[in-house]
MOPAC internal coordinates of N, CA, C and O (Angstrom, degrees):
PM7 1SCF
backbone

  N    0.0000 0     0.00 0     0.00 0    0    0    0
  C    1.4534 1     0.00 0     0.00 0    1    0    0
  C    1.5278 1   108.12 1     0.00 0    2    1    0
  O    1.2310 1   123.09 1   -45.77 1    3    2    1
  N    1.1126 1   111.68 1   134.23 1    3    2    1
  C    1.5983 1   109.48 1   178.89 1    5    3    2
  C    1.7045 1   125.27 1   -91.84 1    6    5    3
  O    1.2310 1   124.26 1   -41.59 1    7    6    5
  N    1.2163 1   109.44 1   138.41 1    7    6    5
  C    1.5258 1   128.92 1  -160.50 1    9    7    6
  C    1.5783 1   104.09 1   -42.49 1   10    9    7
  O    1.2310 1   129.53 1   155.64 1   11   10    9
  N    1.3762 1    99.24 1   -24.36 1   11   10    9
  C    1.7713 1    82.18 1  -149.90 1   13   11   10
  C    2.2353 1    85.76 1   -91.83 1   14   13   11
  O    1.2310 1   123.63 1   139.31 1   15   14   13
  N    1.0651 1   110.64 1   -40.69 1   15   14   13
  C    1.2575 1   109.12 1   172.79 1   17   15   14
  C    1.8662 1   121.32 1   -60.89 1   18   17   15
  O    1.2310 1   124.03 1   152.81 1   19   18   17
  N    1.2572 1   109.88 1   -27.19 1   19   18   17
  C    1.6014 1   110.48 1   161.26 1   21   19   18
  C    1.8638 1   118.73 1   -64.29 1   22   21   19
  O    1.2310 1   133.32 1   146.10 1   23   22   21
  N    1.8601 1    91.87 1   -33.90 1   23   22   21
  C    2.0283 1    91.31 1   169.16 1   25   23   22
  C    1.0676 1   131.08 1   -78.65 1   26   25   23
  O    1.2310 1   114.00 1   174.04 1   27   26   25
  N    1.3069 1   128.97 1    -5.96 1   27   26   25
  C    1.3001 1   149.88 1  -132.74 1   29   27   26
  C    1.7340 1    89.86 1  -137.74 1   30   29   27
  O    1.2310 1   120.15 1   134.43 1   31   30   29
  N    1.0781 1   117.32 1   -45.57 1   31   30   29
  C    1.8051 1   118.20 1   167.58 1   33   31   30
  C    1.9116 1   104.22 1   -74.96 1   34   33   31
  O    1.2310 1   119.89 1   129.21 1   35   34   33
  N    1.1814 1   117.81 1   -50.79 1   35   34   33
  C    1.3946 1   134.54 1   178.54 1   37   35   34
  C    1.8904 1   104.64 1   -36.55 1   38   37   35
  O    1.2310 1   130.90 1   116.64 1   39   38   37
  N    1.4922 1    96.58 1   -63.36 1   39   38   37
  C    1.5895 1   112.61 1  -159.89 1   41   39   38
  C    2.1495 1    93.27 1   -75.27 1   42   41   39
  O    1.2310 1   124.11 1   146.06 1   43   42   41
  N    1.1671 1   109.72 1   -33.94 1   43   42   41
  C    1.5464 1   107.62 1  -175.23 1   45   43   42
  C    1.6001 1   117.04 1   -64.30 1   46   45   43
  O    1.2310 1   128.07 1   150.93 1   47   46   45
  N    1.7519 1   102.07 1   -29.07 1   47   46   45
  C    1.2218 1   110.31 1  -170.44 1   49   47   46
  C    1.5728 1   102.47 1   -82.52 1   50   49   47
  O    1.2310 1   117.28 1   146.66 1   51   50   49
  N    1.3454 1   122.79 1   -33.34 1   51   50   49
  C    1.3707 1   129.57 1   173.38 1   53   51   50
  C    1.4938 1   118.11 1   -49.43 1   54   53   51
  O    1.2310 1   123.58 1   133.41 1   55   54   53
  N    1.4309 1   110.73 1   -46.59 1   55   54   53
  C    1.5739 1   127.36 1   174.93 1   57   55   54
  C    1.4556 1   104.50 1   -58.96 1   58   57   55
  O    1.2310 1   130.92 1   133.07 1   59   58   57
  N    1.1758 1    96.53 1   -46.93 1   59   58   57
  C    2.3861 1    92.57 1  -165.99 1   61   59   58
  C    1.7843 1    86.41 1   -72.77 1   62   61   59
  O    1.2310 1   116.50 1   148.00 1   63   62   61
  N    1.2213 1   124.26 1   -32.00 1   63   62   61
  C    1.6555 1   109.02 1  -169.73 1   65   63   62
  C    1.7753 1    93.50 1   -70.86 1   66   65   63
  O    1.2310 1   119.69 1   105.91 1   67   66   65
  N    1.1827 1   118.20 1   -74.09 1   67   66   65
  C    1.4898 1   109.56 1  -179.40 1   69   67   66
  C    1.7256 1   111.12 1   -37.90 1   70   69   67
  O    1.2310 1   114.54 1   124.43 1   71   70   69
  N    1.3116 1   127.95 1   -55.57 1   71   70   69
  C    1.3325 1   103.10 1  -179.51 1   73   71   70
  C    1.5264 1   120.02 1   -53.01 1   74   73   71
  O    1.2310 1   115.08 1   142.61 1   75   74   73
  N    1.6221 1   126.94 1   -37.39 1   75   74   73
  C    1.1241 1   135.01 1  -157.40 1   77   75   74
  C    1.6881 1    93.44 1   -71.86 1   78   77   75
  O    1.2310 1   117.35 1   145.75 1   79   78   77
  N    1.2792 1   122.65 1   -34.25 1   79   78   77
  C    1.2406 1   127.24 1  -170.38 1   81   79   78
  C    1.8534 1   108.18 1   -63.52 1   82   81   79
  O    1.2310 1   132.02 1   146.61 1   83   82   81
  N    1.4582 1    94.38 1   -33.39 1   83   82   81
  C    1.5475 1    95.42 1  -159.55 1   85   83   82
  C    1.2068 1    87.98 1   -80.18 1   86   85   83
  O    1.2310 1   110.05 1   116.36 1   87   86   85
  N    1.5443 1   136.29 1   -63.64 1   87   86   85
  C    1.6129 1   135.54 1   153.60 1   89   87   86
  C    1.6560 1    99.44 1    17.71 1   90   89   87
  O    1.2310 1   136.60 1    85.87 1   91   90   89
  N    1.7162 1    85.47 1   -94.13 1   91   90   89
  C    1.4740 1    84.42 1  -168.22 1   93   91   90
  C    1.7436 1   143.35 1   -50.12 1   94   93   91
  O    1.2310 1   134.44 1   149.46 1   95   94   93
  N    1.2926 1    89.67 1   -30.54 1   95   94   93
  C    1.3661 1   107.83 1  -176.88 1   97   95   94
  C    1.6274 1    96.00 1   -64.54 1   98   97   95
  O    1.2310 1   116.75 1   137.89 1   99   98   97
  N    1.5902 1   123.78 1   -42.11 1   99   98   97
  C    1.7796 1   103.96 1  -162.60 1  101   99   98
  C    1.3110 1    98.21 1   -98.62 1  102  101   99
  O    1.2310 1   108.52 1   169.03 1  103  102  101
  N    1.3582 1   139.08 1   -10.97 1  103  102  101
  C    1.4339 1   126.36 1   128.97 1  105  103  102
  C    1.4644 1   133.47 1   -29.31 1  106  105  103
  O    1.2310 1   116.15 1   136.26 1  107  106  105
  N    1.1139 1   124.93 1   -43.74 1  107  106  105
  C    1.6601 1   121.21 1  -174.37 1  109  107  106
  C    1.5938 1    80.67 1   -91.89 1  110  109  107
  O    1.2310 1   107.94 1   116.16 1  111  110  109
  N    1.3026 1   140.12 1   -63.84 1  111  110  109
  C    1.5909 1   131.09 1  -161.67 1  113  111  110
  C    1.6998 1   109.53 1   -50.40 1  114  113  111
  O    1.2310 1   124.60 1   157.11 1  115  114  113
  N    1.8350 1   108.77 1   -22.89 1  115  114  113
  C    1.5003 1    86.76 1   179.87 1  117  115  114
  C    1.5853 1   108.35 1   -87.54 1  118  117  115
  O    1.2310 1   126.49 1   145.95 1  119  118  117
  N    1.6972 1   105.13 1   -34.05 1  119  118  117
  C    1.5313 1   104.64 1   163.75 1  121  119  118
  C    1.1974 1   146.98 1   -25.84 1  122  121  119
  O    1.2310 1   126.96 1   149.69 1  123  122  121
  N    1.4094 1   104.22 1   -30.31 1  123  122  121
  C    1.7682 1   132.13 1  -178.49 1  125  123  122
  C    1.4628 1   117.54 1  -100.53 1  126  125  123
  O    1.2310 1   122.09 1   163.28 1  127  126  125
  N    1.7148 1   113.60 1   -16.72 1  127  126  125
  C    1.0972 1   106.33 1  -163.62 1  129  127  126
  C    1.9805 1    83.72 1  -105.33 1  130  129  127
  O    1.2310 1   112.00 1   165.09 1  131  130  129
  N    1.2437 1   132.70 1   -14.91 1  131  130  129
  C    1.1861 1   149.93 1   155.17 1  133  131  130
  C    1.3930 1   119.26 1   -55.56 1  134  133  131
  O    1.2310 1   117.55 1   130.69 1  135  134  133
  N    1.0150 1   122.26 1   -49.31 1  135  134  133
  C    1.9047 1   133.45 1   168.12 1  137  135  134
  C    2.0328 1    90.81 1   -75.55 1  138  137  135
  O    1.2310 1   115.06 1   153.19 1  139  138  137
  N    0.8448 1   126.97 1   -26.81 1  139  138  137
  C    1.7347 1   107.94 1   173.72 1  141  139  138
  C    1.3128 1    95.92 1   -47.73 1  142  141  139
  O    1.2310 1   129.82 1    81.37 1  143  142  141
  N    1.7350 1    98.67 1   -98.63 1  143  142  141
  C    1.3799 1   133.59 1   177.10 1  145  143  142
  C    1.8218 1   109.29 1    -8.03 1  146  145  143
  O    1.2310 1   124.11 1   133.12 1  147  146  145
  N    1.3031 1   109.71 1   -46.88 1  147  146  145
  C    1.5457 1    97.10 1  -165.97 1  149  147  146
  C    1.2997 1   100.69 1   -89.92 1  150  149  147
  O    1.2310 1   116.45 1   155.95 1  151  150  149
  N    1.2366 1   124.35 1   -24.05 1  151  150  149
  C    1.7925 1   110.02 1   162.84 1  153  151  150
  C    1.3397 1   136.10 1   -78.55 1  154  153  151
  O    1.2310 1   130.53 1   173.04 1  155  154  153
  N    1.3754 1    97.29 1    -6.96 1  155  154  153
  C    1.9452 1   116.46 1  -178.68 1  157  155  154
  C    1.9374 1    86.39 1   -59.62 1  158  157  155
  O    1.2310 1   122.69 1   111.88 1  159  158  157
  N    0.9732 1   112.45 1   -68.12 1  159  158  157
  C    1.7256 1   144.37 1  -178.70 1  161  159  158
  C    1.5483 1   112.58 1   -55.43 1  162  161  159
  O    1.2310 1   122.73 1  -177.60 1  163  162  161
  N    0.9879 1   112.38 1     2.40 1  163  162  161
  C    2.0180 1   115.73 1  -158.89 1  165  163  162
  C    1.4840 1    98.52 1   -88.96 1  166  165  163
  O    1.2310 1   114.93 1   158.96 1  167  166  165
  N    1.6710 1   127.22 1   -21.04 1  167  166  165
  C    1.6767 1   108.99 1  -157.84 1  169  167  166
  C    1.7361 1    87.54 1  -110.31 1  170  169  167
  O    1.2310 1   112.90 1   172.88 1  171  170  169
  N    1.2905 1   131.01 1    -7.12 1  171  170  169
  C    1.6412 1   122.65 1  -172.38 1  173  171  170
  C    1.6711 1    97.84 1  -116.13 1  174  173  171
  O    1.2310 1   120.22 1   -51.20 1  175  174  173
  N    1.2953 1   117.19 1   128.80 1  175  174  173
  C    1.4527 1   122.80 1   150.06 1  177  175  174
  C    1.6730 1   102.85 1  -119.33 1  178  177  175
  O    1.2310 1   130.37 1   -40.63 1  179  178  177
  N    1.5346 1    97.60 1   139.37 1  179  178  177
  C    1.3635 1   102.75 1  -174.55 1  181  179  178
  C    1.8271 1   104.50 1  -116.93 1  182  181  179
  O    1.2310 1   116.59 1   -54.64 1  183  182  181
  N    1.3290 1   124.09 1   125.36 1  183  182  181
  C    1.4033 1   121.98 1  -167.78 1  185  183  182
  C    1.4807 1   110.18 1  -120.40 1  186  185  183
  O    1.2310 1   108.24 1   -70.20 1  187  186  185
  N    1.0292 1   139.59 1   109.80 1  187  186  185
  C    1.8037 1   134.68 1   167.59 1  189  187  186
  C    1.3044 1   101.81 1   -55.86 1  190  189  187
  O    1.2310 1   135.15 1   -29.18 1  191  190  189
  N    1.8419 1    88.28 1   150.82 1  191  190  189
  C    1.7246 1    93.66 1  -165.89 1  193  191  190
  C    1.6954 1    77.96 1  -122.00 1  194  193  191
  O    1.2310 1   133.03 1   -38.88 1  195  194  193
  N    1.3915 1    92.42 1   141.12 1  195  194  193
  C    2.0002 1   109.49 1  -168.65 1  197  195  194
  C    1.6813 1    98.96 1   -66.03 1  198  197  195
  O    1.2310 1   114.27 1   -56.82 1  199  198  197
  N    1.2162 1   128.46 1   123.18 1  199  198  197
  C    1.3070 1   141.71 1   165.72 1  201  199  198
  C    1.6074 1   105.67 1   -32.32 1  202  201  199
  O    1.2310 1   119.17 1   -43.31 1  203  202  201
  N    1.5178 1   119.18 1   136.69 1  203  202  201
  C    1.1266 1   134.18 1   177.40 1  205  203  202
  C    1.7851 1   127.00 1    49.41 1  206  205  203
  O    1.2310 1   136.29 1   178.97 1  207  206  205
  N    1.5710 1    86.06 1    -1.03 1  207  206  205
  C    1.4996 1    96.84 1   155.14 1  209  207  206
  C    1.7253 1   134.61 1   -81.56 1  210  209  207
  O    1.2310 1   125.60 1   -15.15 1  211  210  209
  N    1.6129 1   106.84 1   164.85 1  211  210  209
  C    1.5418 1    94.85 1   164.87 1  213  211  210
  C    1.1480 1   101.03 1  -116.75 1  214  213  211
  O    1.2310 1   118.55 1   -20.49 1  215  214  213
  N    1.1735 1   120.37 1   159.51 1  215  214  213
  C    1.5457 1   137.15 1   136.05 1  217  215  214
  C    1.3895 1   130.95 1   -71.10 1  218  217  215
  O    1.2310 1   131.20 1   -71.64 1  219  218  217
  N    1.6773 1    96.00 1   108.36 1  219  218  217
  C    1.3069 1   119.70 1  -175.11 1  221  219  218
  C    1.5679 1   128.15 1   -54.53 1  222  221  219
  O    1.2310 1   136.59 1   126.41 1  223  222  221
  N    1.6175 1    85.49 1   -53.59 1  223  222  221
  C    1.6833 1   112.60 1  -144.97 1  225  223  222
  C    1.4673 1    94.98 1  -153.22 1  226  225  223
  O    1.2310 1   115.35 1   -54.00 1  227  226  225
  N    1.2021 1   126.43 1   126.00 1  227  226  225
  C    1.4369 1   119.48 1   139.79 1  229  227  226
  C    1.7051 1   120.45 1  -139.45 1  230  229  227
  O    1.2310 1   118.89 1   -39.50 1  231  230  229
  N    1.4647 1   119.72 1   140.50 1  231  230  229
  C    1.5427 1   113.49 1  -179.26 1  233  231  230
  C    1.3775 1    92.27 1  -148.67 1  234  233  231
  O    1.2310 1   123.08 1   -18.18 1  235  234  233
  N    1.6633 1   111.71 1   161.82 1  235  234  233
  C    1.2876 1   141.89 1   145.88 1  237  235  234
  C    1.2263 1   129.96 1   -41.19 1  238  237  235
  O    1.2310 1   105.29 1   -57.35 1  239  238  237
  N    1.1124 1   144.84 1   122.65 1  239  238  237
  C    1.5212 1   136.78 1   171.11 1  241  239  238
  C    1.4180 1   114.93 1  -156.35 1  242  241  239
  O    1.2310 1   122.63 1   -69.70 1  243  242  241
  N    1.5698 1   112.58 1   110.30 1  243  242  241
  C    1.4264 1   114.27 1  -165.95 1  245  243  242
  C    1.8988 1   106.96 1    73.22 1  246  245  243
  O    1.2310 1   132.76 1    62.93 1  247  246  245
  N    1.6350 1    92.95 1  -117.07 1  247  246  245
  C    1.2010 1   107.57 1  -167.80 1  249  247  246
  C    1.6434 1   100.94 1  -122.18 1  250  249  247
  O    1.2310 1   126.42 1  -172.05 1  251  250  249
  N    1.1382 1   105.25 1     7.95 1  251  250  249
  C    1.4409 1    97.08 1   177.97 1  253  251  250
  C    1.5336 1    98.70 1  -122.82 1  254  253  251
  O    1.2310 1   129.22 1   -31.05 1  255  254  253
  N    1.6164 1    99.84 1   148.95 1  255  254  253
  C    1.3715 1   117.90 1   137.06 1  257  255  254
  C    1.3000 1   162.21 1   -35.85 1  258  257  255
  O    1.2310 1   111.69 1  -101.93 1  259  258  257
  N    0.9902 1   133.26 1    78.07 1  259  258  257
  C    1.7905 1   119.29 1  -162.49 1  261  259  258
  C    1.4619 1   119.69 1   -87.19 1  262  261  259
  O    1.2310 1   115.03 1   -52.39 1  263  262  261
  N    1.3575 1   127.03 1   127.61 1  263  262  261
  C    1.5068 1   120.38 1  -173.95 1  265  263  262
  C    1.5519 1    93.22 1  -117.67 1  266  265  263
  O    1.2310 1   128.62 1   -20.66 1  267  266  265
  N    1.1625 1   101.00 1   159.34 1  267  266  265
  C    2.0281 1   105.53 1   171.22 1  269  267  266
  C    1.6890 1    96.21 1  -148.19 1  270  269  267
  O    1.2310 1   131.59 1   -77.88 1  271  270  269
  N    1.0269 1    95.24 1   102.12 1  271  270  269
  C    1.8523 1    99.58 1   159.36 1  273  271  270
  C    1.5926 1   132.67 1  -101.35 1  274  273  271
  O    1.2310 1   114.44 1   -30.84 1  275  274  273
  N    1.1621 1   128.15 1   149.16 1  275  274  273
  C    1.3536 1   111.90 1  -165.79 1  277  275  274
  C    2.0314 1   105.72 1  -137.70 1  278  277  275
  O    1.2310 1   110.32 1   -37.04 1  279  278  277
  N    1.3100 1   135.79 1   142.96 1  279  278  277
  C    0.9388 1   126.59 1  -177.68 1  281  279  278
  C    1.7858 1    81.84 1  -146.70 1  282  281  279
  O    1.2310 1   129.92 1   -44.39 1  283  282  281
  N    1.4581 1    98.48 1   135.61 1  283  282  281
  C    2.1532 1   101.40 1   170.98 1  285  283  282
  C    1.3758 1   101.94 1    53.36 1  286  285  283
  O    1.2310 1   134.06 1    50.76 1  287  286  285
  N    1.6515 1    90.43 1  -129.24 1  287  286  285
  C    1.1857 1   123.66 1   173.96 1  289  287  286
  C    1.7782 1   130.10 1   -76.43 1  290  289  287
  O    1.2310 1   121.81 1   173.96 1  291  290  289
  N    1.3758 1   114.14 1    -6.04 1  291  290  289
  C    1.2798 1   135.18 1  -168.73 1  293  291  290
  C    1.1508 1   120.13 1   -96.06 1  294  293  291
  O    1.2310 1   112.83 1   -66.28 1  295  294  293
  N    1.4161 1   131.14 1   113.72 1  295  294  293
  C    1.9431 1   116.14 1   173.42 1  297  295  294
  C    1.2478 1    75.30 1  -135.10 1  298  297  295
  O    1.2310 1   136.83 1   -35.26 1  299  298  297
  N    1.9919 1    85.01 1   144.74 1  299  298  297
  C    1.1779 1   117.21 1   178.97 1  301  299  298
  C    1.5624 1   109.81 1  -126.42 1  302  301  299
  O    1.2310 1   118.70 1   -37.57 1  303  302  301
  N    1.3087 1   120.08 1   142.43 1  303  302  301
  C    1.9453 1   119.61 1  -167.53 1  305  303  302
  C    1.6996 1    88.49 1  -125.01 1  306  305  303
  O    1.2310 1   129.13 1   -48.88 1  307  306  305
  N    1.3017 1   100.00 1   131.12 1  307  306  305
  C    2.1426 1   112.18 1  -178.95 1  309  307  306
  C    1.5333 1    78.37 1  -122.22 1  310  309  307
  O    1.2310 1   123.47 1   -40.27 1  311  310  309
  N    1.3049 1   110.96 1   139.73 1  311  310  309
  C    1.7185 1   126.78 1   171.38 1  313  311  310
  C    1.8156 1    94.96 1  -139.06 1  314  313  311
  O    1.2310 1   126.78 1   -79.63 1  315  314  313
  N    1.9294 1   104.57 1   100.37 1  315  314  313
  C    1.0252 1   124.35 1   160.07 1  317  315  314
  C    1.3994 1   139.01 1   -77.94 1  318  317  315
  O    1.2310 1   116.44 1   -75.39 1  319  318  317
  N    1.5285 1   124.38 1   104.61 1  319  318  317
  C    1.2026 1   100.56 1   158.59 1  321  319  318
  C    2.1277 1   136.52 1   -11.48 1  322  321  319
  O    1.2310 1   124.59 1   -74.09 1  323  322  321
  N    0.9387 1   108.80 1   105.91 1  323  322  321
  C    1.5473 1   120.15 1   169.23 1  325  323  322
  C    1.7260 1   124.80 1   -42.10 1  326  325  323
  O    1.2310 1   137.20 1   136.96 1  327  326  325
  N    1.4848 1    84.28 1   -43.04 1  327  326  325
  C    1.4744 1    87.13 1  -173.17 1  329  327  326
  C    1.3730 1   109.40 1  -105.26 1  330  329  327
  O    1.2310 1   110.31 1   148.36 1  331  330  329
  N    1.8693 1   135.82 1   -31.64 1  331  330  329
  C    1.3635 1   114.24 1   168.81 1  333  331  330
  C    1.3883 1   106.51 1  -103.31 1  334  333  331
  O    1.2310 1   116.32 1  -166.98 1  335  334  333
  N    1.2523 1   124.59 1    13.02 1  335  334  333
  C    1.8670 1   114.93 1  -166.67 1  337  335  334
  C    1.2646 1   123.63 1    63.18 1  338  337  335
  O    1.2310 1   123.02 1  -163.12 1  339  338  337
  N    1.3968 1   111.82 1    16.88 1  339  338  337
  C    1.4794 1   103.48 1   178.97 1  341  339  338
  C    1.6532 1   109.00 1   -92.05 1  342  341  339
  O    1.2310 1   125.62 1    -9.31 1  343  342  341
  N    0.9946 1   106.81 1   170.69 1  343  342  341
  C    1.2159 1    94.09 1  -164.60 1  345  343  342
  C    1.8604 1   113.65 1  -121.79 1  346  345  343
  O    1.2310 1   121.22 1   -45.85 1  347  346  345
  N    1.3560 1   115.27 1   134.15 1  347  346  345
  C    1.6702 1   131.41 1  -148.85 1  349  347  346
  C    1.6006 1   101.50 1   -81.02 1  350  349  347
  O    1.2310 1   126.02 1   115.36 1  351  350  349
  N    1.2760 1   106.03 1   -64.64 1  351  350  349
  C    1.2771 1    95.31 1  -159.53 1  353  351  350
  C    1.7514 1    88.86 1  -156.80 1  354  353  351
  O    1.2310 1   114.58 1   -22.89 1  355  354  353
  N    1.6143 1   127.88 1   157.11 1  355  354  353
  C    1.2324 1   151.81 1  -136.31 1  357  355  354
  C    1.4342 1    99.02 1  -169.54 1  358  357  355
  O    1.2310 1   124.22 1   -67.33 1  359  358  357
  N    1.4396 1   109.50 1   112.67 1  359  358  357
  C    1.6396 1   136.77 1  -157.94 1  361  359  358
  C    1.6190 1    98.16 1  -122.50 1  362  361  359
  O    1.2310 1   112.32 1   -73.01 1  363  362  361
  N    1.3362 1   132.10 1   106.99 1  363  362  361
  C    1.2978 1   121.07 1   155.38 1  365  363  362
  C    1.2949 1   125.91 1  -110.67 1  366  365  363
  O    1.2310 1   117.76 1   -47.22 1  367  366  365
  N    1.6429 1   121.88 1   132.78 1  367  366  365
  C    1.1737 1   104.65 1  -165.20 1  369  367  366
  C    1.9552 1    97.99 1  -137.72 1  370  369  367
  O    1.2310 1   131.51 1   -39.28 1  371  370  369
  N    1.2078 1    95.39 1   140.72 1  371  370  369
  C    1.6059 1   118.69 1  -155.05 1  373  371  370
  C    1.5449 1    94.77 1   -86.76 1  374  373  371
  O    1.2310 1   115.23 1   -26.05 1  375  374  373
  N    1.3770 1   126.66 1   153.95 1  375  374  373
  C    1.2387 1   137.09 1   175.88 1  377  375  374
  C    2.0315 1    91.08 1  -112.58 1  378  377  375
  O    1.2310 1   120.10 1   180.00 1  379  378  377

């Protein structure tokens, strides 16, 4: 095999290790700066309560939230995310 084609494979493989390095490195730095942010925020969830409704019912389950609101004839079920408050899925159920 000739020298100059063994340096030329040698020096390419050096480059993908340094890029892979930098990869990794601003991967774990955004990872960390991502785990801040979501614990600054971890002890308050803030939820709107539906206009002219009541609140029935609400419990924990898993990781979600359960809301039950009721107006007349109308109940409505909001199933929130736990950890950002957003909210999953919205159940209405008709009398």
């Amino acid at each position: 095999m000739n020298i100059k084609i063994l340096k030329i494979i040698v020096i390419f493989f050096g480059i993908l290790i340094i890029f892979g390095l930098i990869i990794i490195s601003i991967g774990i730095y955004h990872k960390f700066s991502n785990l801040k942010k979501n614990n600054i925020n971890s002890n308050t969830i803030t939820l709107k309560k539906l206009k002219d409704y009541q609140i029935m019912d609400f419990y924990i389950n898993n990781e979600n939230i359960i809301v039950k609101y009721e107006l007349e004839n109308n109940s409505i079920i909001y199933i929130y995310d736990i950890l950002t408050g957003k909210e999953i899925k919205k159940i209405e159920l008709l009398k």
